[in-house]
N, C-alpha and C positions, 0 to 999 in steps of 0.2 A: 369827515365831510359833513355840513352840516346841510339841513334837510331842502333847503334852495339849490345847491348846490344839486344836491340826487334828482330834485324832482327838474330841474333842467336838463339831467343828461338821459331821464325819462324821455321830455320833449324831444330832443333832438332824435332819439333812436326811433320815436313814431315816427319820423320822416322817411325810414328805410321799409316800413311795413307793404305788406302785398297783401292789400283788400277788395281785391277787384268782384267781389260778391258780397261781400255786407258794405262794403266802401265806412269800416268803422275803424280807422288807425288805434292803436293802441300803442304806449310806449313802454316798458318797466327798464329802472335802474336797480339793484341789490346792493348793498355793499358789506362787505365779510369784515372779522373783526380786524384783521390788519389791514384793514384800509380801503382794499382796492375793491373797484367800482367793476361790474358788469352789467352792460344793457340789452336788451331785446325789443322787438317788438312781434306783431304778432303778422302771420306768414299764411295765408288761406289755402284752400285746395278747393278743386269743385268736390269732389269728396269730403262734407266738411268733418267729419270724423277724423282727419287725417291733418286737419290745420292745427298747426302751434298755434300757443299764446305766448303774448310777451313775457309773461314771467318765466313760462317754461325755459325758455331762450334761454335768458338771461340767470337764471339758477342755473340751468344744465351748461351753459359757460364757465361757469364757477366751478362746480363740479368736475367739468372734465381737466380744470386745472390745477385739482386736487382739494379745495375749500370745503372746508363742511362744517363752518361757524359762520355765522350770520351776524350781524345788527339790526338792518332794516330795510327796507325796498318804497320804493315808491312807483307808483302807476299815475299813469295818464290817458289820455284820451285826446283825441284834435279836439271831440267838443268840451275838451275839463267839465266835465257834469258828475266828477268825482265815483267813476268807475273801481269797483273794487277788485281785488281776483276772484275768481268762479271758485267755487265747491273745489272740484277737480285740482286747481292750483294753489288750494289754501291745503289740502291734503300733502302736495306734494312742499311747500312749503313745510309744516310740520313736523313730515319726516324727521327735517333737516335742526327747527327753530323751535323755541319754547313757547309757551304762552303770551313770553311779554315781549315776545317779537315784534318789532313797531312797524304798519303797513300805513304808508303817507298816500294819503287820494287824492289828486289832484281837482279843484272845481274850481267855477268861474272867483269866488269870493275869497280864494285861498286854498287853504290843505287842509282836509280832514284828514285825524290821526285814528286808528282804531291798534287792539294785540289781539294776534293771533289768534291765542286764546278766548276771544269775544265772536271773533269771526268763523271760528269752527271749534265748539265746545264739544269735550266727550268724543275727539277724535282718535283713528284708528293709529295704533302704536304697536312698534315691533314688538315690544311687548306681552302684546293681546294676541300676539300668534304665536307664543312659546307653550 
């Protein structure tokens, strides 16, 4: 899929999002290496300790349909002000994805590209707890 392609099925999945407390839609598209495409967006709680993120969604969609190769994901926003993933969501991304994992932002003037590895350098790996 090429990266217009992801960051549109981004947009459409913010449309499903429940922000009735930050009122801040967020969308993410992933897609694993053979192909297929999963979306999220993000799901609030008044407990906001308890609210998904888009990505989470959309990786833990993957996941539970057995995926655990990546390519790349894109995120969005209603405002495209090129919102990236949180701390929290670039950890659980890495679990899964390498350094040169490509995360596509969505902003008003097009798509900023960043890897993983720039995004969260010197992260925690299975590894590190053996």
């Amino acid at each position: 899929m090429n990266d217009e392609e992801l960051v549109a099925a981004a947009r459409e999945a913010l449309e499903e999002a429940y922000v009735p407390y930050s009122e801040y839609p967020v969308g993410a598209a992933i897609e694993t290496v053979d192909g297929e495409v999963y979306t999220g967006c993000n799901l609030e709680n008044a407990n906001f300790s308890n609210s998904l993120h888009a990505e989470e969604v959309a990786i833990g969609s993957a996941l539970r349909d057995g995926h655990r190769d990546f390519v790349k994901i894109a995120v969005t926003s209603e405002r495209r002000d090129g919102v990236t993933p949180c701390g929290m969501c670039r950890q659980t991304l890495a679990e899964f994805c390498d350094d040169d994992f490509r995360v596509l932002c969505d902003e008003q003037e097009g798509l900023a590209e960043y890897r993983l590895g720039d995004l969260i350098p010197n992260t925690i790996t299975p590894e590190m707890l053996e």
